[in-house]
N, C-alpha and C positions, 0 to 999 in steps of 0.2 A: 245621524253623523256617519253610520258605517256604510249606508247606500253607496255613496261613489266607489269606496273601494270594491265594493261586489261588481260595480257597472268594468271598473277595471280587471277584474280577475275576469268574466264572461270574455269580455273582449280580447284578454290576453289567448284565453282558449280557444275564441275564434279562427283568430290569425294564425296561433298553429294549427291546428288542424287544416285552414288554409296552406301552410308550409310543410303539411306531414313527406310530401314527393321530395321537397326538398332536406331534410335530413336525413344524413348518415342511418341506415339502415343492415349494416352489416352484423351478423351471427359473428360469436366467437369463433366455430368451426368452419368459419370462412375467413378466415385470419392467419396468414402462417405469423406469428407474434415472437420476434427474435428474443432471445433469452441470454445470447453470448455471442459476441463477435470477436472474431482474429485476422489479425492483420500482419502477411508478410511480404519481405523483398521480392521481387518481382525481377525478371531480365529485362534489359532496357529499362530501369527507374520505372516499370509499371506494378503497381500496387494489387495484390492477390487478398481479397476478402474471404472471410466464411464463415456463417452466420447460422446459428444453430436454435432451431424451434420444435416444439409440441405438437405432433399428429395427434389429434384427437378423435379418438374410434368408436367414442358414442357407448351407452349403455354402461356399465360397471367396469368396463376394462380402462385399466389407464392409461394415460398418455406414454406415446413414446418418443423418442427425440430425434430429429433429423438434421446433419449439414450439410449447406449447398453453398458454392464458392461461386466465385467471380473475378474478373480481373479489368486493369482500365488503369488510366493516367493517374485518374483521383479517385479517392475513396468513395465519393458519390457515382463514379462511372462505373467499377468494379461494383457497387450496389446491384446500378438496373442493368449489370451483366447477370449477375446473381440473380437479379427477381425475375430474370425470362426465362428461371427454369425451373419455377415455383407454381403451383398450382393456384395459389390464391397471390394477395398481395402481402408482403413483407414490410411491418410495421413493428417501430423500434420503443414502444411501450412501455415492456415489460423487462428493457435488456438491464440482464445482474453485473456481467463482468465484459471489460472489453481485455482483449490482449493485442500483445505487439511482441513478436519475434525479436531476439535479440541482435540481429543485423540489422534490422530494420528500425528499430529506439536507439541504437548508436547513430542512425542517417536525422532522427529528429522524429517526436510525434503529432508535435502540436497540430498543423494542418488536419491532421484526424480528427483528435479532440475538440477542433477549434467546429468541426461540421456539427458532433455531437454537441458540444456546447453552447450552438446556437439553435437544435431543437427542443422548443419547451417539454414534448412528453418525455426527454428523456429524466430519470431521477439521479438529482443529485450525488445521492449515497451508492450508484455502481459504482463497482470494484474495478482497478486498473491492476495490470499484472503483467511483466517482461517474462517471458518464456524462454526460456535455455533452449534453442531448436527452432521449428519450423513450431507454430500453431495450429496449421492444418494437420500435423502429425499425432499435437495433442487432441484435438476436439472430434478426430475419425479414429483415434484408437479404441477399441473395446477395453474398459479396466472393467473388473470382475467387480461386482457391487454397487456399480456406479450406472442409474438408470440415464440421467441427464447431466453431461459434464460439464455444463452451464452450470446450473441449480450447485453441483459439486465444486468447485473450481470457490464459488462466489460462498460459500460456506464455510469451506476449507479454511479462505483467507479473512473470514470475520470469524473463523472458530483462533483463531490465529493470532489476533488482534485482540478477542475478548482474552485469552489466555494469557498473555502478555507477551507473545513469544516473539511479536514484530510489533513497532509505533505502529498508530492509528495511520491509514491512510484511505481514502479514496476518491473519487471523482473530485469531488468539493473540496477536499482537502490540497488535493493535486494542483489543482488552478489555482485557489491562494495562493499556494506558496511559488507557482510559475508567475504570478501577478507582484509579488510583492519582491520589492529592493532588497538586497542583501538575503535571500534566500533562493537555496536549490529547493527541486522536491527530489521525493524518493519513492521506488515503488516495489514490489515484492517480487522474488525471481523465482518461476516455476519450474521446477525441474521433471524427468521420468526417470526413475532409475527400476530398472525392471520393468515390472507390473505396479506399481508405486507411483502413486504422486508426491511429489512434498515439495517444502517450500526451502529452497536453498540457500536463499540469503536474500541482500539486499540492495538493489540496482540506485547510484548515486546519480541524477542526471544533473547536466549542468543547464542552464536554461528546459527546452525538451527533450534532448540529447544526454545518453546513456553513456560516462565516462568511467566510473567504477561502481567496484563492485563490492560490498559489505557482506563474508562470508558469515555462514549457519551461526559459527563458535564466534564470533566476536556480537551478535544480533541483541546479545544480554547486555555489553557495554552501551553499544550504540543508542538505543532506548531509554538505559539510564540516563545517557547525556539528552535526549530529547522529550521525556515524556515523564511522568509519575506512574511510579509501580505500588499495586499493594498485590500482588499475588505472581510474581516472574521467578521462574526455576531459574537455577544454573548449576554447572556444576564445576568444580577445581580440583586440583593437582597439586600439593602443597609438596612444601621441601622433602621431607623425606616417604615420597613417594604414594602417600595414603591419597584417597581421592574421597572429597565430600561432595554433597550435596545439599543445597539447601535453599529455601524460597525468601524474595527480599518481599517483605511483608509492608515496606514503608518506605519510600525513596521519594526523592522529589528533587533534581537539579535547580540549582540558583546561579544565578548568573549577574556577576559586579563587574562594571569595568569605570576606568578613571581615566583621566589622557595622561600620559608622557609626552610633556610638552606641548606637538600637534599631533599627536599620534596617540590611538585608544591599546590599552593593555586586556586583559579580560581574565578574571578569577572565576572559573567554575567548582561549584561546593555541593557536591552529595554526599548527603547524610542517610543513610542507608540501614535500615534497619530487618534484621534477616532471622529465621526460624531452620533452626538444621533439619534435615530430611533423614540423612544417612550417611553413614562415614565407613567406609570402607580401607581395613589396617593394612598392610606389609609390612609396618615393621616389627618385627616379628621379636619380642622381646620386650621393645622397647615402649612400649603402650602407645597408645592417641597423646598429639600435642595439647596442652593447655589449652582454655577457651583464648584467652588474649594472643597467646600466640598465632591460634589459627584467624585472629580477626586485622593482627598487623600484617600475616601475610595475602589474605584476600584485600587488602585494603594496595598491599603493593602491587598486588598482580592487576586488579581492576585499572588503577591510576596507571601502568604500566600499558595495558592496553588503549585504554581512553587518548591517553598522549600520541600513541600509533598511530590510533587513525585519526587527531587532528592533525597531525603532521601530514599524514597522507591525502587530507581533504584540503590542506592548504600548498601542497608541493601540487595537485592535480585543480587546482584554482574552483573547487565546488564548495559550499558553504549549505549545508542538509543541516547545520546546529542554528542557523539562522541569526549568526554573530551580525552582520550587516546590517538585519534590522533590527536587531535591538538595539543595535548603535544608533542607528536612525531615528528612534525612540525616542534616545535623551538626547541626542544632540542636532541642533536646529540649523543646523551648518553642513549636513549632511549633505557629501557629493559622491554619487553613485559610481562615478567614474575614476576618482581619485580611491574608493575604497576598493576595487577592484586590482586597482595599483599597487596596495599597501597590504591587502590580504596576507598574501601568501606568508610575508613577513614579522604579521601579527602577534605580538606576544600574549600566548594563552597559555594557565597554570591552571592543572587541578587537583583539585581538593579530596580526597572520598575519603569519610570517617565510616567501618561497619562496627557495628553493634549487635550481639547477638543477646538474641531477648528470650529464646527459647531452644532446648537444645535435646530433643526429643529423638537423639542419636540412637540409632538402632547399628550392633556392629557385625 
């Protein structure tokens, strides 16, 4: 009974080694293997690429990191300007992060992405990221520490994400949410300040186009309203001047809405549950406030801000909380066109109850 299949595995070895000329035969060391690409405005609408890969020097030493640019109408022409000054061939394998200058994500990115996302090697999980500046400036600067600013960059921002300090985003996540009715995406803004990278805050785009901007200090709200925390710092500034610290250990936004009449209202409820870090007095005399005290005032300053930037995300007509389609969710009636219309309008209320469960105040 098992003969045939042996007559098939022979045969299968046949044919290739019949085909051995014609398979891919390439050495890794024969591979420039991109790791990070940037993308910016150009003069004339011409598009400047640069693409950053691992010289491999053989023996025990390790790799070192090279960019080489290009430029061209489209992203694919700025490529093989790029690859005619590579020694091997430039293959998009292994690429961690793409960037996009932030002139050039206010013109639109999709057409970029749309190249990327119709090569299968690329993986899903690279990192996207607007750049405050030029990208060529960041990916050719030398920072002190930093062997490969690919590798760096694309680490930086899932060290970022794992810590809770910005929502989840990347590649896959970014095309949902550009695919899906009633939602923007959002994507991380890289800054230099100094000799310093960090992450500045939060680029709103509406369709693939960059229209606002979610700064450093508000990145703790905004997350709240979009994701589940069990481990996100933050810090406050209560009334009489004292400043705490403390990590929300539990949160998780709920999202109810009912119609008025023909029109949807929408109640957002986090319930938020937090662990103090550190509390820092001024006032000098008059001791630290009560626990309930300081958890009606972070409850008002939170709601206080949360309401900020829906107003702001409804007055600039982007939708990054993804009210549209949740609407779309429960309701079978749903017009993409007419809710576009009625957004900006939308009556949203919310809710944040804190609870502090631990209070390991050091003064």
């Amino acid at each position: 009974m098992k003969r045939p299949k042996i007559y098939v595995f022979v045969i299968t070895l046949f044919l290739l080694g019949g085909c051995e000329p014609l398979l891919p035969t390439r050495e890794l060391n024969e591979l420039d293997i991109i790791q990070g690409a940037g993308y910016d405005e150009g003069e004339d609408d011409l598009i400047q690429s640069h693409f950053v890969f691992p010289i491999f020097k053989g023996g025990k030493e390790p790799p070192t990191a090279k960019t080489i640019s290009g430029i061209g109408d489209s992203s694919k022409e700025s490529r093989q300007d790029a690859s005619r000054k590579t020694r091997f061939q430039l293959v998009s394998g292994q690429i961690r992060i793409i960037l996009f200058s932030k002139s050039l994500s206010e013109k639109g990115i999709f057409p970029i992405l749309d190249t990327f996302n119709r090569d299968p090697t690329i993986g899903r999980i690279s990192q996207l990221a607007i750049v405050d500046g030029k990208t060529k400036e960041l990916l050719n600067k030398p920072f002190k520490e930093v062997e490969n600013i690919a590798l760096h960059l694309q680490e930086m921002v899932e060290q970022n994400i794992k810590s809770e300090t910005i929502p989840m985003t990347d590649f896959n996540t970014f095309m949902y949410q550009y695919y899906q009715d009633g939602y923007d995406p959002y994507l991380p803004i890289i800054s230099v300040k100094g000799n310093e990278i960090i992450i500045s805050g939060l680029g709103i785009m509406k369709d693939d186009k960059l229209v606002l901007e979610v700064k450093k200090a508000d990145t703790f709200i905004f997350r709240s309203l979009v994701d589940e925390q069990k481990n996100a710092f933050h810090q406050a500034t209560l009334s009489n001047g004292d400043k705490i610290s403390f990590e929300s250990i539990k949160s998780k936004p709920v999202y109810q809405f009912k119609m008025n009449g023909k029109d949807p209202t929408f109640t957002i409820s986090i319930n938020m549950k937090v662990r103090f870090l550190e509390y820092s007095s001024h006032s000098h005399g008059s001791g630290p406030l009560s626990i309930e005290n300081i958890e009606k005032q972070l409850e008002s300053q939170l709601k206080r801000d949360g309401l900020r930037l829906i107003t702001q995300f409804q007055k600039e007509k982007v939708d990054p909380l993804g009210l549209g389609a949740k609407y779309e969710a429960h309701y079978r009636a749903f017009d993409s066109d007419k809710w576009n219309d009625i957004y900006p309008n939308v009556p949203v209320q919310l809710d944040v109850k804190v609870h502090v469960i631990q209070t390991g105040i050091s003064e």
